[in-house]
C-alpha positions in Angstrom: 0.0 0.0 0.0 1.6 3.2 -0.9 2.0 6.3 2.0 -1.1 8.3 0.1 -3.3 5.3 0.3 -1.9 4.9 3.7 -3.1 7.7 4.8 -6.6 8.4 3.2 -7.3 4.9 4.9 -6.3 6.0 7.8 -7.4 9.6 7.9 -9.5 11.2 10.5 -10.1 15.0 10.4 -8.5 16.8 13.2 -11.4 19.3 13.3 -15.1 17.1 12.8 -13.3 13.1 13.4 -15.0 12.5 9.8 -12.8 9.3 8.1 -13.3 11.3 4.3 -9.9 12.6 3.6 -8.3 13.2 -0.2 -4.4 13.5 -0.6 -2.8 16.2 -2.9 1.1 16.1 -3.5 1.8 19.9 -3.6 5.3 21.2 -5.3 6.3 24.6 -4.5 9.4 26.8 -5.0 12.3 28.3 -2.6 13.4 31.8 -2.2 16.4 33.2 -3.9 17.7 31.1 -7.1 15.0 28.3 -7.0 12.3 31.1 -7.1 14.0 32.8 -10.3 14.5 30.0 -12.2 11.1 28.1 -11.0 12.9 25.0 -9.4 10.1 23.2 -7.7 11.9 21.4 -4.9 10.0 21.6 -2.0 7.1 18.6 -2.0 4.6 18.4 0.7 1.3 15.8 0.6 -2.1 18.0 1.4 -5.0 15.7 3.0 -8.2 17.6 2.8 -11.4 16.8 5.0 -14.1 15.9 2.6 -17.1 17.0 5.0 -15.4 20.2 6.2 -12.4 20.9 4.3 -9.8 21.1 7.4 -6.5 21.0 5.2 -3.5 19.1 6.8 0.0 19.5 5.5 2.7 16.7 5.8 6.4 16.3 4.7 6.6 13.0 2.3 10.8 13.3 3.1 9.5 11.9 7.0 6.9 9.8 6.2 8.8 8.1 3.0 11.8 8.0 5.5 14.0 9.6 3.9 15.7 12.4 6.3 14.5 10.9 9.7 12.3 8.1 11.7 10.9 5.1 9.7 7.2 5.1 7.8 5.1 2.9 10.1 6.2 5.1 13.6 5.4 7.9 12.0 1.8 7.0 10.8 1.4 5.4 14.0 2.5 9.0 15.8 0.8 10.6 13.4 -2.6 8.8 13.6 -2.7 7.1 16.4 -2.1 3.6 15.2 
């Protein structure tokens, strides 16, 4: 199962506890040189609340593992598992 199917599975809104979340992978520029020459390297996975639109934001470097802890603690941290 991949991290944004993960998480929609697992998803419960922070604000109304409804279970109906939709993941977004967002890219988005710097400041300085990646802003002037539109170098996109900043990636972050938006889940949206689908009854009440309560937008949380999450690094994929974290939950992929990939700068620090391991996937499954940080889903677990992150919802409770």
């Amino acid at each position: 199962m991949s991290v944004t199917e993960l998480i929609e599975h697992r998803f419960k809104c922070a604000k109304c506890q409804s279970t109906s979340g939709r993941v977004k992978e967002v890219s988005m520029t710097g400041a300085g040189l990646s802003k002037l020459f539109d170098i996109e390297h900043n990636h972050y996975l938006f889940v949206s609340c689908q009854n009440c639109g309560f937008v949380e934001v999450y690094d994929p470097d974290v939950l992929y593992g990939k700068k620090a802890g391991s996937l499954g603690t940080v889903l677990d941290i992150l919802f409770g598992g």
